[in-house]
DSSP file (Angstrom, degrees, kcal/mol; ACC not computed):
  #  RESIDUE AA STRUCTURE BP1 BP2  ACC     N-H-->O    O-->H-N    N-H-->O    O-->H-N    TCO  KAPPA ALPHA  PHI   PSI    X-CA   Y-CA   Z-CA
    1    1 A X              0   0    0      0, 0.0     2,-0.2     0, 0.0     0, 0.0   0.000 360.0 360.0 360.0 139.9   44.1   22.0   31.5
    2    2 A X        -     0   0    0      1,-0.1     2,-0.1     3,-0.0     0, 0.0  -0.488 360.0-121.4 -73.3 126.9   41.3   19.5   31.8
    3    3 A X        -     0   0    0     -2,-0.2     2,-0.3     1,-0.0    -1,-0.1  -0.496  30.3-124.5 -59.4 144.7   37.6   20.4   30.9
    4    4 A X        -     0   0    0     -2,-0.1     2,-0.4     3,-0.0    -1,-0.0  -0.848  26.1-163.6 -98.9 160.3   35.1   19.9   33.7
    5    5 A X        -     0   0    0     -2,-0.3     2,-0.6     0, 0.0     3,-0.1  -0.959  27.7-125.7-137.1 106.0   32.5   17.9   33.2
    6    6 A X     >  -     0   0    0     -2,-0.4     4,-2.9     1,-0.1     5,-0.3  -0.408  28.2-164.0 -66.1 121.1   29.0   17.3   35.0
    7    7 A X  H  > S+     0   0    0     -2,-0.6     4,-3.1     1,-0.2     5,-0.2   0.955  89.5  56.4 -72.7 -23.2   29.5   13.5   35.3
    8    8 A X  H  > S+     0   0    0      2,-0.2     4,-1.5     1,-0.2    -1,-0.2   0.896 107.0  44.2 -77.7 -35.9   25.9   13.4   36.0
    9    9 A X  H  > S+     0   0    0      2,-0.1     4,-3.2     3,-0.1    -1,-0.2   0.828 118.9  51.1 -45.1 -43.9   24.9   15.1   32.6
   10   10 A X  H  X S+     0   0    0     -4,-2.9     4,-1.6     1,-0.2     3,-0.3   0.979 100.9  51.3 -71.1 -52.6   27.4   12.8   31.2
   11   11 A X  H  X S+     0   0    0     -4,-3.1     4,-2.3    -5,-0.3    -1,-0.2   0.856 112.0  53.1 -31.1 -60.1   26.5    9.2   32.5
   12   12 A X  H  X S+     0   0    0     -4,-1.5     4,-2.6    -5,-0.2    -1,-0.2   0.949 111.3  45.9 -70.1 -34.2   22.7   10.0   31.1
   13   13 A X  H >< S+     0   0    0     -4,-3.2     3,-1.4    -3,-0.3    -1,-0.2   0.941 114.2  44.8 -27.4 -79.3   24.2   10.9   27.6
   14   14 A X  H >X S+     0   0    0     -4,-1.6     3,-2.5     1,-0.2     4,-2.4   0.816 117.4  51.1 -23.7 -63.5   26.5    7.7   27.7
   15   15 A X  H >X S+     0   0    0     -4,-2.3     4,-1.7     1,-0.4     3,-0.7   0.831 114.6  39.6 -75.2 -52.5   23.0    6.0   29.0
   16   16 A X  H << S+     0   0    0     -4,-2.6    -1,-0.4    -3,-1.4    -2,-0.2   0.501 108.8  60.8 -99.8  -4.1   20.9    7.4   26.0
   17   17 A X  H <> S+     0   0    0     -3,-2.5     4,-2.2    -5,-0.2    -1,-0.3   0.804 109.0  47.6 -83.5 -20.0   23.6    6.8   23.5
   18   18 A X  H <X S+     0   0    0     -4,-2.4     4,-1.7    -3,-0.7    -2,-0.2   0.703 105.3  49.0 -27.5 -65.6   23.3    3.3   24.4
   19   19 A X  H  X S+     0   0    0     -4,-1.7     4,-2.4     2,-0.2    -3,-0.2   0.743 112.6  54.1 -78.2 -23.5   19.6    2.6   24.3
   20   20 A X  H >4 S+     0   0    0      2,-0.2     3,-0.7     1,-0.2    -2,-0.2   0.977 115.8  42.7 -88.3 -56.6   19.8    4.6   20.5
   21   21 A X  H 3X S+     0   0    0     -4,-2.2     4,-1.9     1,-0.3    -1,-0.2   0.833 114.3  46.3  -3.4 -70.4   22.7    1.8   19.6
   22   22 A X  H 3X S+     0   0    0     -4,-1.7     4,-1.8     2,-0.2    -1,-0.3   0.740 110.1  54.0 -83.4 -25.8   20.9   -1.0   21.1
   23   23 A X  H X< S+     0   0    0     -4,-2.4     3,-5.1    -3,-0.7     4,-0.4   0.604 110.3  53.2 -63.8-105.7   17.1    0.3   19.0
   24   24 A X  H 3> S+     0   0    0      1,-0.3     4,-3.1     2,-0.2    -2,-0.2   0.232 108.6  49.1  17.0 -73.8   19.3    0.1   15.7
   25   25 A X  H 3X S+     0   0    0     -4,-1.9     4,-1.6     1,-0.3    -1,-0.3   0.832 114.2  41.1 -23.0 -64.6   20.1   -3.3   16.7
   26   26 A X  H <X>S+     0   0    0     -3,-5.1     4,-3.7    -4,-1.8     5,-1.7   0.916 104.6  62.3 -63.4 -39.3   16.8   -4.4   17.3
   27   27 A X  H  >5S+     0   0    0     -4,-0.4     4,-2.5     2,-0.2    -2,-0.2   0.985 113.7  37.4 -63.0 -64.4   15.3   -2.7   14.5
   28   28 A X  H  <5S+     0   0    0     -4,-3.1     3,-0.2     1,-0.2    -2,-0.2   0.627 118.6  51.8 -39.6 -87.1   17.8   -5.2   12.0
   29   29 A X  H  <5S+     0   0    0     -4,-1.6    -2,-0.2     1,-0.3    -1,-0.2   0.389 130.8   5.4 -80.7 -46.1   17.5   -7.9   14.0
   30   30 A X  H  <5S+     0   0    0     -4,-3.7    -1,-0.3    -3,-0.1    -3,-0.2   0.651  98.2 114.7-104.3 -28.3   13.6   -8.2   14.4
   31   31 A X     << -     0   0    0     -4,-2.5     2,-0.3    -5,-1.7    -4,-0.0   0.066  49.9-151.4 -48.9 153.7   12.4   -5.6   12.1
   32   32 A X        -     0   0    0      2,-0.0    -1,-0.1     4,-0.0     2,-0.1  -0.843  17.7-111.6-126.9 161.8   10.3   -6.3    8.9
   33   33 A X     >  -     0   0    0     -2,-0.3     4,-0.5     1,-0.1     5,-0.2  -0.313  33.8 -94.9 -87.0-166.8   10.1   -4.6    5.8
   34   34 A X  H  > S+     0   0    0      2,-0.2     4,-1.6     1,-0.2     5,-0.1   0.784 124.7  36.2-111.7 -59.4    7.5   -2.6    4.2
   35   35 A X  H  > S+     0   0    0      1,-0.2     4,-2.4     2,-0.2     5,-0.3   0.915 103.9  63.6 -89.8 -26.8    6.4   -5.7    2.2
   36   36 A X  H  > S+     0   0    0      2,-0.2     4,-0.7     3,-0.1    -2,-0.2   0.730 113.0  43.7 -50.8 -22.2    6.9   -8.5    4.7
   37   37 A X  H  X S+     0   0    0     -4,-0.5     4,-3.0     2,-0.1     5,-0.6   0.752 114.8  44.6 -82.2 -69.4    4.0   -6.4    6.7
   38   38 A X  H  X S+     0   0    0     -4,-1.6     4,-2.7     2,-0.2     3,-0.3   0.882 111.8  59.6 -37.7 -59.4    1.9   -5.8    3.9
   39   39 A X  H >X S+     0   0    0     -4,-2.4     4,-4.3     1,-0.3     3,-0.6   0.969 114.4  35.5   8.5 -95.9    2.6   -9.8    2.9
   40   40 A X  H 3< S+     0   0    0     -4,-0.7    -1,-0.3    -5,-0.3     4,-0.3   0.595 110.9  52.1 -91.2  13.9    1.2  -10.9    5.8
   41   41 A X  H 3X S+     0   0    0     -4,-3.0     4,-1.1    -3,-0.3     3,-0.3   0.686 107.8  63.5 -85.9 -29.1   -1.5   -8.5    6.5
   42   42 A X  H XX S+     0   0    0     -4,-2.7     4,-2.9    -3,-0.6     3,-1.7   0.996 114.9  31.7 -67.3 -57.5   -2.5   -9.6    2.6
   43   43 A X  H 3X S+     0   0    0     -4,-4.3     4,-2.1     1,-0.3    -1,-0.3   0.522 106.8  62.8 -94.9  17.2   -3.0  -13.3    4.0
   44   44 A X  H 3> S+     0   0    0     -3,-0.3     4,-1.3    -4,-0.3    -1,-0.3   0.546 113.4  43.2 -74.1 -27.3   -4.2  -12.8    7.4
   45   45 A X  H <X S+     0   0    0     -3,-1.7     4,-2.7    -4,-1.1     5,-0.2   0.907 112.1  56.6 -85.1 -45.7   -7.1  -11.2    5.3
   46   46 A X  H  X S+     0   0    0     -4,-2.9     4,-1.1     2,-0.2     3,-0.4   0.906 107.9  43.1  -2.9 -93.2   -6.8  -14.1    3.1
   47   47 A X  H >X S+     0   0    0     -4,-2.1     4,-2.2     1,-0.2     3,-1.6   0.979 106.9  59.0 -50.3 -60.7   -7.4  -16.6    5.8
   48   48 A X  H 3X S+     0   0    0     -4,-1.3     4,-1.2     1,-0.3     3,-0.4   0.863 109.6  42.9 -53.7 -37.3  -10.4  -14.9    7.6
   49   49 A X  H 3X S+     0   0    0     -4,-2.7     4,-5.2    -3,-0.4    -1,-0.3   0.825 106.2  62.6 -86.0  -6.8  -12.7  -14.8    4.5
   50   50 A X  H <X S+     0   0    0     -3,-1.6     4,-0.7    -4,-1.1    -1,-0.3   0.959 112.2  39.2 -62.5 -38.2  -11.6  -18.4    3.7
   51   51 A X  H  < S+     0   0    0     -4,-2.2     4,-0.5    -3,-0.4    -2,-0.2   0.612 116.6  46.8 -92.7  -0.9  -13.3  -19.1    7.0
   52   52 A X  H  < S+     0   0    0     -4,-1.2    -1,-0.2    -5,-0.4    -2,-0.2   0.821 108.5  59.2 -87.4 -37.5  -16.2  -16.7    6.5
   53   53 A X  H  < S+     0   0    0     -4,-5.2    -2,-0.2    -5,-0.1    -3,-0.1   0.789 101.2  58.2 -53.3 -22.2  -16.6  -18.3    3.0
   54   54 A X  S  < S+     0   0    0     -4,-0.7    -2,-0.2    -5,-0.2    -3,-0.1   0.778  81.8  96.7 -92.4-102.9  -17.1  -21.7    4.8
   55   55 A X        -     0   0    0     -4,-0.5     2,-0.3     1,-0.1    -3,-0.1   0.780  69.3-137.3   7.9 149.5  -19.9  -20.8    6.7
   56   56 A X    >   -     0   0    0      0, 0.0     3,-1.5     0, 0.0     2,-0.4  -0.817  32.4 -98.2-124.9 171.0  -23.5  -21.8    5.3
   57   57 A X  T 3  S+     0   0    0     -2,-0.3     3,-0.1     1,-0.3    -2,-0.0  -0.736  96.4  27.5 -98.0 155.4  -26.2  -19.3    5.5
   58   58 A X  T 3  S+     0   0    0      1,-0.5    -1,-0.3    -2,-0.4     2,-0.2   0.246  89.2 112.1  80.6  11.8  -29.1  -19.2    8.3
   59   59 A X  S <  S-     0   0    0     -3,-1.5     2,-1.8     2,-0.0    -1,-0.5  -0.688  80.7 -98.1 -94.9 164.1  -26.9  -20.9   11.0
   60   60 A X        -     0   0    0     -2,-0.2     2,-0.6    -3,-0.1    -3,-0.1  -0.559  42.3-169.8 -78.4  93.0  -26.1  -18.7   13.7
   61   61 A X        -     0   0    0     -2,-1.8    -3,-0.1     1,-0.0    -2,-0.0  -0.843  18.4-133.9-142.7 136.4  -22.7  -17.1   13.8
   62   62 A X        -     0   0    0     -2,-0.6     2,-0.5     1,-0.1    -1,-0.0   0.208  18.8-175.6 -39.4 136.3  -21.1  -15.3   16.2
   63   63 A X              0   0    0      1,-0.1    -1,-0.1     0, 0.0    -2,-0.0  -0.890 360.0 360.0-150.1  97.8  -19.6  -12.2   15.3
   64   64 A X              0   0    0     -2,-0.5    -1,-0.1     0, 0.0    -2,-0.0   0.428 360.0 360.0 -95.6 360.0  -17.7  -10.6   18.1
C-alpha cells in the first residue's frame, strides 16, 4: 500500500530543496574567499589614502 502524501507539503519541500541546491551553486560560482575579501578591502584602503595623500594642505576639500 502506498503512503499518502500532502502534495502541498511536498511541492514546498521539492521548492526549498531547490533554492538550497541552486545557493551552493552560486556560492562556487560567484563567491570569494576569505583572502580575496580581505585583498581587496587591503587596496581599496590603499587607493583612498593615495588620493588623500595627493591633496595639498589649506585648499578646500570636501569630505562627505
Amino acid at each position: 500500500m502506498a503512503d499518502i502524501i500532502n502534495l502541498r507539503q511536498a511541492r514546498k519541500a521539492k521548492a526549498r530543496a531547490d533554492q538550497t541546491r541552486q545557493a551552493e551553486i552560486n556560492r562556487v560560482k560567484f563567491g570569494r574567499t576569505k583572502a580575496e575579501r580581505k585583498a581587496e578591502a587591503l587596496e581599496e584602503e590603499r587607493k583612498a589614502r593615495m588620493i588623500d595623500d595627493a591633496h595639498r594642505d589649506g585648499q578646500n576639500i570636501k569630505t562627505d
